[in-house]
N, C-alpha and C positions, 0 to 999 in steps of 0.2 A: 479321503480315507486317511486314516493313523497308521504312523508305526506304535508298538505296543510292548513292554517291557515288563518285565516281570525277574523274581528271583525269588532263591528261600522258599520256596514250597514245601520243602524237607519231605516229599513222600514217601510214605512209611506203613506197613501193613495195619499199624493199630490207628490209622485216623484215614478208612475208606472213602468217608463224606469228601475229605478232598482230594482224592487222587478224583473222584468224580465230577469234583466243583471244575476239576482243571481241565478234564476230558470233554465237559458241556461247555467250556472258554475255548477248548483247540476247535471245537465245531460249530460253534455259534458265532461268537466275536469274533474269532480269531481269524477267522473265513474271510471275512470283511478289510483284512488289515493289508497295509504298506506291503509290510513285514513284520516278525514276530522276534525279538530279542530275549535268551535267556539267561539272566547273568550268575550264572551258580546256586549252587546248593538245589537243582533239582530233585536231589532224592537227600532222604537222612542222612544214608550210608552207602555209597556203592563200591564193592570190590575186584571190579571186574568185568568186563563187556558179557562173563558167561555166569552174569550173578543171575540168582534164578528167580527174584523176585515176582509176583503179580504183577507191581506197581510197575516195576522196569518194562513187563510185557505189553502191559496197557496202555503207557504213553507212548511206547516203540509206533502201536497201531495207530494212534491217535495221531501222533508226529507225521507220518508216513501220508496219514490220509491228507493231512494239511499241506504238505509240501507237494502229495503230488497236483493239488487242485492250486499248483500255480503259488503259494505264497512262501518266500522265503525264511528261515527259519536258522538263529545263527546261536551259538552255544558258547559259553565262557564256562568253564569249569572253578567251581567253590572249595569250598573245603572239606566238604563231604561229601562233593565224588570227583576228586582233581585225578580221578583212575580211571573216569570214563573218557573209550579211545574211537579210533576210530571205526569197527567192528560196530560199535551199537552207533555212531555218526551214518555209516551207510544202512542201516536199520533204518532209522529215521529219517533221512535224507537232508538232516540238520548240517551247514556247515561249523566246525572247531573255531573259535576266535581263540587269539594270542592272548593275554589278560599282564596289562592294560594293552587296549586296540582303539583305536580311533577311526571312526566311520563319520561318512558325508551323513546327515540328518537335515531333509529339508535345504539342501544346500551348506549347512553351518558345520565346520570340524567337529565334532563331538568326541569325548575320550569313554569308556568304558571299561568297567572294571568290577571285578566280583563285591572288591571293597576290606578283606582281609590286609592287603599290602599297605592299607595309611592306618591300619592300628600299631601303627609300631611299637607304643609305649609297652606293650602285651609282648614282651621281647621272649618271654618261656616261648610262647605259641610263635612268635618270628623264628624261634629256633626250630621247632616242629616243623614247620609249615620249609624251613630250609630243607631238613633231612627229606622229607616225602617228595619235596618235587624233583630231589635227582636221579636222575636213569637209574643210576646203578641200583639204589633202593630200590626202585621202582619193579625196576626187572626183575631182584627178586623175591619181593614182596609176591609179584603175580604168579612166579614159578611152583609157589607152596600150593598146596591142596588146597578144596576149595571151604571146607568146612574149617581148616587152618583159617583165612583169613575171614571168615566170618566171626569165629571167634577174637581176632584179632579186631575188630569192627566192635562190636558186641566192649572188648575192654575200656577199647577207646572212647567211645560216649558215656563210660562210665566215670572215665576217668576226666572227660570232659567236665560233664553234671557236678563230679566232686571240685573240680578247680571252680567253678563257679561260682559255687555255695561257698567256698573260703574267702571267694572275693568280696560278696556280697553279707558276708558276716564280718569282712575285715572295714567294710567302708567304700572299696576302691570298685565294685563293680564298673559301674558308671562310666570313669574316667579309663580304665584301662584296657578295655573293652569298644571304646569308641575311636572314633582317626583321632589321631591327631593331628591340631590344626597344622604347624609349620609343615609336615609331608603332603598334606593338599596345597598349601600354598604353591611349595615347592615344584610337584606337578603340574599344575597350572602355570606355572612359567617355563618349566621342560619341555613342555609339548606346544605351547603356545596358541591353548585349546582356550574360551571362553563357557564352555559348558564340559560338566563332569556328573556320570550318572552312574551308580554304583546300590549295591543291597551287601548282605554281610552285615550289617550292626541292629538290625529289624528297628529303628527308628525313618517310620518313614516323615518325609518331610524336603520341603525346596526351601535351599536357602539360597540367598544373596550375601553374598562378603566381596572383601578388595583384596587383591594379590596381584603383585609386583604392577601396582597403581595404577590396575586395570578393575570394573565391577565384573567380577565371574557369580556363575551359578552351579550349586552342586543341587543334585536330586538325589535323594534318598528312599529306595524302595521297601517298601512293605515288608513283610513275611507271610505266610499263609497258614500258621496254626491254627486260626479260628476264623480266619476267614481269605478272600480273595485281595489279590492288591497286585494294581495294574497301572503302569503308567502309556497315558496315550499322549501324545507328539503329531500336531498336522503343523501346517504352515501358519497357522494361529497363537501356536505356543503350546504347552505342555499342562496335562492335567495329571494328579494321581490321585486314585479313586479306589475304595473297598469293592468287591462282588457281594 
């Protein structure tokens, strides 16, 4: 059997096809696996354990049904729902990872990571992504009404969308948007990990490179806009594959 990795699903009311492509993977594949890894960005936007979403409701069930038939099921939170807490964890029966976490894999240290923290050069969003993850924000970001922070949701990917398009008119989408290299380097000798598996930048893809005069591998997960993307891991080695 595989462990199974995933991320970037982004689901969202306007693209049903796949909150459903991902409910026939929690009960088909998914059944079948090690365990099941999800490294952020499950949903678009989530506000809240008491967001009222379909989509939130539908993978609750889905999750639930897979963890109780035995298979482990472990969460990293993204950037578009670093608000999901523990409330929708015992829903689901998923456990919360740290972000970066390092888990046994087949025997081998492996690191794990949503993938936002090695874009550094994207320092506006290092700044954002500072303010949201502290308590204090936090707490009272959730304290406001709940139509308050949907609307506050709703700004924010607008306001996302526009920084993008400046990037991508300026030239720099590409590069500022992607890790960069010397903070993977750097990780890889922090942790003293040989394998780094991360989503966040939607270029999926396994590389090989050298850091601190060792051959390391990062893997790079998919996204699910248009379709599925899934990496499987047995004692053979690692594949990643579209649905």
């Amino acid at each position: 059997m595989a462990t199974l990795f995933v991320s970037d699903l982004h689901l969202d009311p306007a693209r049903p096809g796949i909150t459903r492509l991902f409910g026939d993977f929690l009960d088909g594949e998914a059944r079948e696996a090690d365990a099941l890894y999800i490294l952020g960005d499950l949903f678009e936007a989530w506000v809240g354990d008491d967001d009222p979403s379909d989509a939130g409701a539908f993978v609750a069930d889905r999750l639930k049904a897979l963890t109780d038939a035995g298979v482990p099921v472990s969460f990293q939170r993204g950037n578009r729902d670093f608000l999901l807490g523990t409330d929708y964890a015992r829903r689901t029966g998923m456990t919360l990872l740290p972000d970066p976490a390092v888990v046994l894999l087949h025997g081998q240290p492996t690191l794990l990571m949503h993938g936002d923290l090695l874009c550094t050069d994207d320092t506006a969003y290092q700044q954002f992504r500072a303010q949201t993850r502290d308590p204090a924000w936090q707490a009272r970001f959730l304290s406001q009404p709940l139509d308050a922070r949907l609307a506050f949701a709703q700004q924010a990917r607008a306001a996302s969308q526009a920084r993008q398009g400046a990037l991508r008119e300026a030239g720099t989408m590409e590069t500022v948007t992607d890790v960069a290299p010397a903070t993977v380097e750097d990780l890889f000798v922090q942790y003293g990990i040989d394998t780094l598996i991360h989503g966040h930048t939607h270029r999926p893809a396994i590389h090989a490179l050298q850091a601190g005069g060792r051959e390391r591998k990062r893997i790079v997960l998919g996204d699910w806009y248009a379709q599925g993307s899934v990496l499987r891991a047995d004692a053979g080695g690692m594949q990643l594959d579209t649905l």
